[in-house]
C-alpha positions as CSV (number, residue, x, y, z in Angstrom):
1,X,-171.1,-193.1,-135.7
2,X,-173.2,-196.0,-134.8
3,X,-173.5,-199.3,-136.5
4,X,-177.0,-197.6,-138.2
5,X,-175.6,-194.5,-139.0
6,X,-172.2,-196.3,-140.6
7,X,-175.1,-198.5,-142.8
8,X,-176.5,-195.6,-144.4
9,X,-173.2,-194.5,-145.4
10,X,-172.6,-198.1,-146.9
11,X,-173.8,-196.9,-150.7
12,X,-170.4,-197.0,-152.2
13,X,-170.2,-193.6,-153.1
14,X,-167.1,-191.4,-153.1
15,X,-167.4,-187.8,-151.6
16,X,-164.9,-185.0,-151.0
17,X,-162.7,-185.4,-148.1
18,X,-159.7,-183.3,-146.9
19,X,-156.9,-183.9,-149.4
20,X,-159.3,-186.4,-151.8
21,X,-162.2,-188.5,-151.3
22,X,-163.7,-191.5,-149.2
23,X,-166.5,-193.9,-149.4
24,X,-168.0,-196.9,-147.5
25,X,-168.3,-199.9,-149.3
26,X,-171.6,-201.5,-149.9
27,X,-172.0,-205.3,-148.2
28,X,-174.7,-207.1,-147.1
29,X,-173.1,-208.6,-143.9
30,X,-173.3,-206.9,-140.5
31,X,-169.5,-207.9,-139.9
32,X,-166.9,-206.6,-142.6
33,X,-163.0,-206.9,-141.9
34,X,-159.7,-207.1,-143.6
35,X,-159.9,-205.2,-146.5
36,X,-157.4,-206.1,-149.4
37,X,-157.0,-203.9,-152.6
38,X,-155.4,-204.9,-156.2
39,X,-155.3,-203.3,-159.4
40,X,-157.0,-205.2,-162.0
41,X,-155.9,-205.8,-165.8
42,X,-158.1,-203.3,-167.0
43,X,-157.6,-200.6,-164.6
44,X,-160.3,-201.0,-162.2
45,X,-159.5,-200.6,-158.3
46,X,-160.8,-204.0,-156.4
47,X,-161.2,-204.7,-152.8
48,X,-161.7,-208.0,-150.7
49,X,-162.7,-208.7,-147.3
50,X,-164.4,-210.9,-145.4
51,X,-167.7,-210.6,-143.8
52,X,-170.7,-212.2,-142.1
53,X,-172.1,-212.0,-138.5
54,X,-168.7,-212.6,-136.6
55,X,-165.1,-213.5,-136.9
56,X,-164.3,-217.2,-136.6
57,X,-168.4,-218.5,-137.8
58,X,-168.8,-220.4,-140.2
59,X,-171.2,-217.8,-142.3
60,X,-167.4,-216.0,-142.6
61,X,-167.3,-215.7,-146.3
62,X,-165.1,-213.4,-149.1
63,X,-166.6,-210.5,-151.0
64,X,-165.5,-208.6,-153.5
65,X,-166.4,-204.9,-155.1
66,X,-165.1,-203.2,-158.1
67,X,-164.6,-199.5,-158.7
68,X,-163.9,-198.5,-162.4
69,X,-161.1,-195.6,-162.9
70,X,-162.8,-192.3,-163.0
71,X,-166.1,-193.9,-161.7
72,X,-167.7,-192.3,-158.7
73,X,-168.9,-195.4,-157.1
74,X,-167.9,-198.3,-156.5
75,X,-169.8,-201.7,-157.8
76,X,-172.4,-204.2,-156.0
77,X,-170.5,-206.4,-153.7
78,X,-170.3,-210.7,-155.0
79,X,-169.7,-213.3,-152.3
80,X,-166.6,-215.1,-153.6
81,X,-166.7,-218.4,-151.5
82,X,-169.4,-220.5,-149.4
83,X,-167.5,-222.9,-147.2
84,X,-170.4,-223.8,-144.7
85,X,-168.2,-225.5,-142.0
86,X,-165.6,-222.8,-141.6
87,X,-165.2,-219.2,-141.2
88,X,-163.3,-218.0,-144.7
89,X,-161.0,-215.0,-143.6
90,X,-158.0,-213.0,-145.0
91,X,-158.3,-212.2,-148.6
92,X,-155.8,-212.0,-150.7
93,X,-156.1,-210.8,-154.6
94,X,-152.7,-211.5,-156.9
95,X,-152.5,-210.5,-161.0
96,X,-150.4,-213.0,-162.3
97,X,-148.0,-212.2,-165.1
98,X,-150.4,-214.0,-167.6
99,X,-152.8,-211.3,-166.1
100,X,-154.9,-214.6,-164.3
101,X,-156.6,-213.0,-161.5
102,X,-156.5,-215.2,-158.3
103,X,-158.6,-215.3,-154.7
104,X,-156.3,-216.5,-151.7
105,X,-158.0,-217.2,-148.9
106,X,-157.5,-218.8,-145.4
107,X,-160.2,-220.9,-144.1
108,X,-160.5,-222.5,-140.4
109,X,-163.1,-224.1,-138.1
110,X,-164.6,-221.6,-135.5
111,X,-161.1,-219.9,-133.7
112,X,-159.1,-222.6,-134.4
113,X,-156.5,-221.3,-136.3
114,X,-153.8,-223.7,-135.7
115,X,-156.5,-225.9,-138.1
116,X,-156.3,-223.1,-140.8
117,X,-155.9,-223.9,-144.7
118,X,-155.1,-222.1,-147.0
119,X,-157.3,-222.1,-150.5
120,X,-156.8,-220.7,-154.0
121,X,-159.4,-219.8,-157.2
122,X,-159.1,-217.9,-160.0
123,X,-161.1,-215.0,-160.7
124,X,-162.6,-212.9,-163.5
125,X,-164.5,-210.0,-164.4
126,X,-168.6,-210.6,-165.0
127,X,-169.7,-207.3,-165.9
128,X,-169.9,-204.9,-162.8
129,X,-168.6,-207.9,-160.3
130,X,-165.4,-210.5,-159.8
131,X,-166.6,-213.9,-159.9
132,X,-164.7,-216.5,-158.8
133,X,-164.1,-219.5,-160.2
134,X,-163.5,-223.2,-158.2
135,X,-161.0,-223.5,-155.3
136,X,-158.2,-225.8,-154.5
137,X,-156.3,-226.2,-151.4
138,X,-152.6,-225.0,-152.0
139,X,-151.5,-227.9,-149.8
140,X,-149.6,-225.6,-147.3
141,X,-148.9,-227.1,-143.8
142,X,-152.1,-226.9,-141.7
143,X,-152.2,-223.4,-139.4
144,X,-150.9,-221.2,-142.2
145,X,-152.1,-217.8,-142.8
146,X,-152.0,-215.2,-145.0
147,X,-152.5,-211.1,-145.1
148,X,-150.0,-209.9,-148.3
149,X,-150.3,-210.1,-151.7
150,X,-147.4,-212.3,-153.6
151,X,-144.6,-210.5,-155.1
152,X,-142.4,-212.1,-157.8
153,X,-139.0,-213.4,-157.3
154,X,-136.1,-212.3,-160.1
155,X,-136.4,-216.2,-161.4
156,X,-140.8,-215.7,-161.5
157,X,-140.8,-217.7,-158.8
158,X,-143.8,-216.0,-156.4
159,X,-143.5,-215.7,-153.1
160,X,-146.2,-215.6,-150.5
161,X,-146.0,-213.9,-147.4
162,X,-146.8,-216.1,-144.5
163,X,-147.4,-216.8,-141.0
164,X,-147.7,-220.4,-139.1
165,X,-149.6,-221.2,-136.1
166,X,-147.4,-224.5,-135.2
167,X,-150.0,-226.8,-134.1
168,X,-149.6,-228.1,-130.7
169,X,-151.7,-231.3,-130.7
170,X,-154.7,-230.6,-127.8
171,X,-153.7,-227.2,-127.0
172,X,-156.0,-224.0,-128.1
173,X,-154.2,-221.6,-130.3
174,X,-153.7,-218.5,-128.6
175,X,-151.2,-217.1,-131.0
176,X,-148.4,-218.0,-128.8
177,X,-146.2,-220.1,-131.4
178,X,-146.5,-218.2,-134.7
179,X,-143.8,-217.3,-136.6
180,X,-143.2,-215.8,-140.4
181,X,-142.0,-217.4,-143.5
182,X,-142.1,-217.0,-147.1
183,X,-144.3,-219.5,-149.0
184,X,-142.6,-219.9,-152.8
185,X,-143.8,-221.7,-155.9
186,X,-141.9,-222.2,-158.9
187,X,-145.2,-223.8,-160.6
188,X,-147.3,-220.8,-161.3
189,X,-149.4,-221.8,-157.5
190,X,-149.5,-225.7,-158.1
191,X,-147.2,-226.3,-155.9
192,X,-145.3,-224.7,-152.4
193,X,-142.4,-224.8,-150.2
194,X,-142.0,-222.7,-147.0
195,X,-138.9,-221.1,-146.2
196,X,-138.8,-219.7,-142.6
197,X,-138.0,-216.5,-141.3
198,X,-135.3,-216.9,-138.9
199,X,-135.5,-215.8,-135.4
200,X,-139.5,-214.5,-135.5
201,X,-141.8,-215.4,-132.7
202,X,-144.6,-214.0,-132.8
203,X,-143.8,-211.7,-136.1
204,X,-146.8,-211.9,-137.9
205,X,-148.4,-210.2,-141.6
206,X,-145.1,-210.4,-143.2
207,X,-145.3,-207.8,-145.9
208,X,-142.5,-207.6,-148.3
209,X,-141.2,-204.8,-150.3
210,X,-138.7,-203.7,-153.1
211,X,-136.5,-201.1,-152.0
212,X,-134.6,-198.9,-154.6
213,X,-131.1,-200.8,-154.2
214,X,-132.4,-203.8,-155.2
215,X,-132.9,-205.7,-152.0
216,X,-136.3,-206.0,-150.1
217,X,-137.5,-204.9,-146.5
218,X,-140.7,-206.9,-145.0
219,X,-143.2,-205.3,-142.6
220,X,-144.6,-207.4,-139.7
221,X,-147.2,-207.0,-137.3
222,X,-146.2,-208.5,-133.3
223,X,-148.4,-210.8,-131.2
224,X,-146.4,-209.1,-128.4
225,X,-148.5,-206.0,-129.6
226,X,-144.9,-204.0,-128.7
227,X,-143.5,-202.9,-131.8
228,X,-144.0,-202.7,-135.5
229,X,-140.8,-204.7,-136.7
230,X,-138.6,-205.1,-140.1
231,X,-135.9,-207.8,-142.0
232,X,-134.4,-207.4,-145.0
233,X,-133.3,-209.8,-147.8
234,X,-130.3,-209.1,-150.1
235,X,-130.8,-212.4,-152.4
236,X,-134.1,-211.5,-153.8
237,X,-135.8,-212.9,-151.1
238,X,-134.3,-216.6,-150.9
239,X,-134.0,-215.9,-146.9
240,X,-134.3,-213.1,-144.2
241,X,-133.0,-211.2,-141.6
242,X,-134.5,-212.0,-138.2
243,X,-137.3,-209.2,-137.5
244,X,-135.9,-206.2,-135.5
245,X,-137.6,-203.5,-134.2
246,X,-138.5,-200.1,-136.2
247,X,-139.9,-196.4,-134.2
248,X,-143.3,-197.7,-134.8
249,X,-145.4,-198.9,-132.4
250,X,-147.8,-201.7,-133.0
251,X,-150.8,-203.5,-130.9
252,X,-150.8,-206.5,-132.5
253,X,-153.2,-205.3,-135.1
254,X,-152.3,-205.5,-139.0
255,X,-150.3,-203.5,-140.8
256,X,-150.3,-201.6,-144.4
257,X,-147.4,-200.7,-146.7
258,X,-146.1,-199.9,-150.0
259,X,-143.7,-197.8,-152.2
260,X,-144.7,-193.9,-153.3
261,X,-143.4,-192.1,-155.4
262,X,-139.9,-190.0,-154.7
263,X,-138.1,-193.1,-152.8
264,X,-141.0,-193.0,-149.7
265,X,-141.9,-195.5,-148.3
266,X,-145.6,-195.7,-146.7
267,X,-146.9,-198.1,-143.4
268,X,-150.6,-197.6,-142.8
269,X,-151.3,-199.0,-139.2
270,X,-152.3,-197.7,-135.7
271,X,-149.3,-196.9,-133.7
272,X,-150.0,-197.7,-130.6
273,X,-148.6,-200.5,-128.0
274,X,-149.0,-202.5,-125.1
275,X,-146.7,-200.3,-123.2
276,X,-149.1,-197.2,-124.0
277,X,-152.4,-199.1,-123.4
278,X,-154.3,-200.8,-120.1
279,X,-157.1,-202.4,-122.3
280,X,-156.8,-206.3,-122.8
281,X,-159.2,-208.9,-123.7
282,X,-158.4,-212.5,-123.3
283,X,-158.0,-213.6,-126.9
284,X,-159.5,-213.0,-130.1
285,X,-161.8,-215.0,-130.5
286,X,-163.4,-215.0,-126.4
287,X,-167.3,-214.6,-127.9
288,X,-167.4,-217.6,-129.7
289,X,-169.3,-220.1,-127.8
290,X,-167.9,-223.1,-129.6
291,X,-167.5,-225.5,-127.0
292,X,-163.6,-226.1,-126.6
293,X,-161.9,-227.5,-123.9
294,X,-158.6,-227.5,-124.7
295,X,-155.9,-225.9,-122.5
296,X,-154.4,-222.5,-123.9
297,X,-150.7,-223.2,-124.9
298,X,-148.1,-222.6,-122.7
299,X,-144.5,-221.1,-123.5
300,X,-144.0,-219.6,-126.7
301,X,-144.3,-215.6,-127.0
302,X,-146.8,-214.0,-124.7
303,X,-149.3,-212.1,-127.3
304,X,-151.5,-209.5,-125.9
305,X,-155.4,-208.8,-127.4
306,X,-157.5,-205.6,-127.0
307,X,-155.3,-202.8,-127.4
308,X,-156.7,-200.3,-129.4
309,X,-156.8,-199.8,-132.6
310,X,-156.8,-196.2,-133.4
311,X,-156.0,-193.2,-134.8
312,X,-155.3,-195.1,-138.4
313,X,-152.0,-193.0,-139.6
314,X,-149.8,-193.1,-143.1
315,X,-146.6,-193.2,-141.4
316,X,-143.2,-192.2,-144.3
317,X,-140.0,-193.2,-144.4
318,X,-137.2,-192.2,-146.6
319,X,-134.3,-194.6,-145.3
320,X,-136.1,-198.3,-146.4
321,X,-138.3,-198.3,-143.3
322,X,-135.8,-198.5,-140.5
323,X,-137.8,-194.8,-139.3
324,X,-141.0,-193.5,-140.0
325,X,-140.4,-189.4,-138.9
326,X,-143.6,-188.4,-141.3
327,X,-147.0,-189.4,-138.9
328,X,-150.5,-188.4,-140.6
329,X,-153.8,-189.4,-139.0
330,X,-156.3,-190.5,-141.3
331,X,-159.2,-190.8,-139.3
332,X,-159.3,-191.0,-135.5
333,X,-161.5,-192.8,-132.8
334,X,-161.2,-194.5,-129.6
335,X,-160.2,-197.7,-130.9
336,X,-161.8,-199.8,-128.8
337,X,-161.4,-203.3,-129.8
338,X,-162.6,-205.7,-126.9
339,X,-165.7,-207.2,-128.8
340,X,-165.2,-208.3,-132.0
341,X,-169.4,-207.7,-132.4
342,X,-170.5,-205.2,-135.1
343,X,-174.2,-203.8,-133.9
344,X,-173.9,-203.7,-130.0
345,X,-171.9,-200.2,-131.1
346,X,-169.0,-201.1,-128.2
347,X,-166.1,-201.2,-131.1
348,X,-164.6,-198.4,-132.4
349,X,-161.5,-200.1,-134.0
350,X,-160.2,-198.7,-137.4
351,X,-158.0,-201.6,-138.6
352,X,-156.5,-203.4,-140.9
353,X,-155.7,-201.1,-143.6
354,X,-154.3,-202.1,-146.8
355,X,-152.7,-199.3,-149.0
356,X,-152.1,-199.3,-153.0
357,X,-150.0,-196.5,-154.7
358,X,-151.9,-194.6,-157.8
359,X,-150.2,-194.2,-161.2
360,X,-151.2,-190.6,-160.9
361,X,-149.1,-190.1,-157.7
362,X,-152.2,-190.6,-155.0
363,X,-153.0,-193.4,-153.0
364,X,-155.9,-195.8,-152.2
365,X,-156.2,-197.1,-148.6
366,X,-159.2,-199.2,-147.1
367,X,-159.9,-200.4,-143.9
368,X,-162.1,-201.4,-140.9
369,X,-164.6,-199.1,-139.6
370,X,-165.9,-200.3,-136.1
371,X,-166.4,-203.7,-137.8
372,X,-169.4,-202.8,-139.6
373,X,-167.7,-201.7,-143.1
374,X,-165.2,-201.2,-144.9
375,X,-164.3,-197.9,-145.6
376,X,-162.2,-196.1,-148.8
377,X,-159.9,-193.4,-148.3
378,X,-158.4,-192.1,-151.6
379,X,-155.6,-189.3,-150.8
380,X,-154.6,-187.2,-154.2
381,X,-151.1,-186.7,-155.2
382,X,-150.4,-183.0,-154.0
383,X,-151.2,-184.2,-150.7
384,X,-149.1,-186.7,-150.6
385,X,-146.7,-184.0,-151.6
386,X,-147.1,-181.9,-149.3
387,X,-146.8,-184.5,-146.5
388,X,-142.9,-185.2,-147.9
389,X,-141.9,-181.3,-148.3
């Protein structure tokens, strides 16, 4: 498809697919990435992303859509924030216990994302849109990002998957020097502290989740674009396991997952790695013409850009992640990721999906489509079914 042909599809509307449906969401940006979905108090499916004209400006914002259960369409999309001096990324929607409904965002000047912070506002219904509510900086060191939702600790505490940039004072970030860590609040948000993930360069995207014994297995994306890897926690996620490798592949490109139903455990993501791939680009953020100077870091892990990112595939394990032997390929393309632009029609990247189990047994999964939108894939429960037989 082509950047035109992909905005005509952009109405929202869900239409059969092989085993369930799909839409494209409506948006009124030209770039639309990182697509987060949570299930709100009263049922309704939400997704966040961010969009504008291209990653790392400062027209970057968060927008929001709705679709009600049993609707066939999903809702208008509502810009969320308007910070016009940096480039609002990486959504992140958590239902509190007291059913509060908050936006976490990061938000960073032009690539710089060593210079990241990390915001919080709470959110509410308004009819047939979210509208947020006013922000506040969480306070977490500068250079932190996010990408998974909070999960609650067995005291209430929440946890909040991170990953940190570890500034290096006049060098560029290049992604060289981030590691994972869990960001935990005992204060219902007011207040964090970072506990590090041991042993983790360049283990990025922590996403944490409850196995059946108890303990919990995180997910993480690798700047080293070599392998998708895993840690465990067996204290209800007071520390971790240093990240180890899983039968995954990953190109340093984000990562989806969640429990099903029947003890399986899903990982939406593009496996696919360095070691498999020739293309490379020389960062992420190489189009923005912002007028740095600084020297690239040097040392640290040696993260590799532009491998692609495709087929998108629901990967299934049934032994707590450690292998996926189950591979289904959602949608295929060439993946090519070397321009982050959304109309010149050069990227093909399906990315960054985000998944989110059904209480009917099916399962909602958004992500990227070529940069230009974000599309909806809803797969039904005997499908799911019949991929664990």
């Amino acid at each position: 498809m082509t950047p035109d042909e992909i905005a005509e599809k952009m109405t929202g509307q869900l239409t059969p697919r092989a085993g369930g449906q799909e839409a494209v969401l409506p948006a009124p940006t030209v770039q639309n990435h990182a697509a987060f979905l949570a299930r709100m108090p009263d049922g309704a499916l939400a997704c966040a992303w961010f969009g504008g004209t291209l990653e790392g400006k400062a027209d970057i914002s968060i927008h929001a859509c709705l679709l009600d259960e049993g609707a066939t369409r999903w809702g208008p999309a509502a810009r969320l924030t308007n910070d016009p001096d940096r480039s609002e990324q990486n959504p992140v929607l958590f239902v509190a216990p007291d059913n509060t409904i908050w936006l976490f965002n990061t938000a960073q000047p032009a690539g710089n994302q060593d210079e990241s912070q990390v915001f919080m506002r709470p959110v509410h219904r308004k009819g047939d849109r979210l509208v947020a509510g006013d922000a506040r900086d969480t306070g977490l060191p500068p250079g932190t990002f996010i990408r998974a939702a909070p999960v609650l600790r067995d005291d209430g505490a929440w946890m909040l998957p991170v990953f940190r940039c570890n500034p290096r004072p006049g060098i560029r970030w290049t992604g060289a020097f981030d590691t994972a860590a869990m960001a935990v609040s005992t204060d219902g948000g007011a207040s964090w502290k970072i506990a590090e993930v041991p042993d983790s360069p360049g283990a990025v995207h922590m996403s944490p989740v409850p196995l059946e014994d108890s303990s919990l297995a995180a997910f993480y994306r690798r700047r080293q674009a070599d392998w998708v890897h895993r840690s465990e926690s067996h204290d209800g996620g007071r520390s971790w396991s240093a990240p180890a490798a899983t039968d995954v592949p990953n190109n340093n490109s984000s990562i989806g997952v969640g429990m099903l139903a029947g003890g399986w455990l899903a990982l939406v993501c593009n496996p696919i790695s360095a070691a498999q791939s020739a293309a490379r680009r020389a960062s992420l953020y190489d189009e923005l013409d912002e007028g740095d100077d600084r020297p690239e870091a040097e040392g640290g892990c040696k993260p590799i850009w532009g491998v692609e990112r495709a087929p998108l595939t629901l990967c299934l394990s049934q032994d707590g992640g450690r292998s996926f032997p189950i591979r289904h390929v959602i949608e295929d393309s060439p993946g090519t990721c070397l321009s982050n632009n959304s109309l010149d029609g050069r990227n093909k990247e399906l990315s960054y999906p985000v998944l989110l189990p059904r209480p009917d047994g099916g399962l909602d999964i958004a992500y990227t489509l070529y940069r230009r939108a974000i599309r909806h894939v809803r797969l039904d429960a005997a499908t799911l079914a019949a991929l664990g037989a």
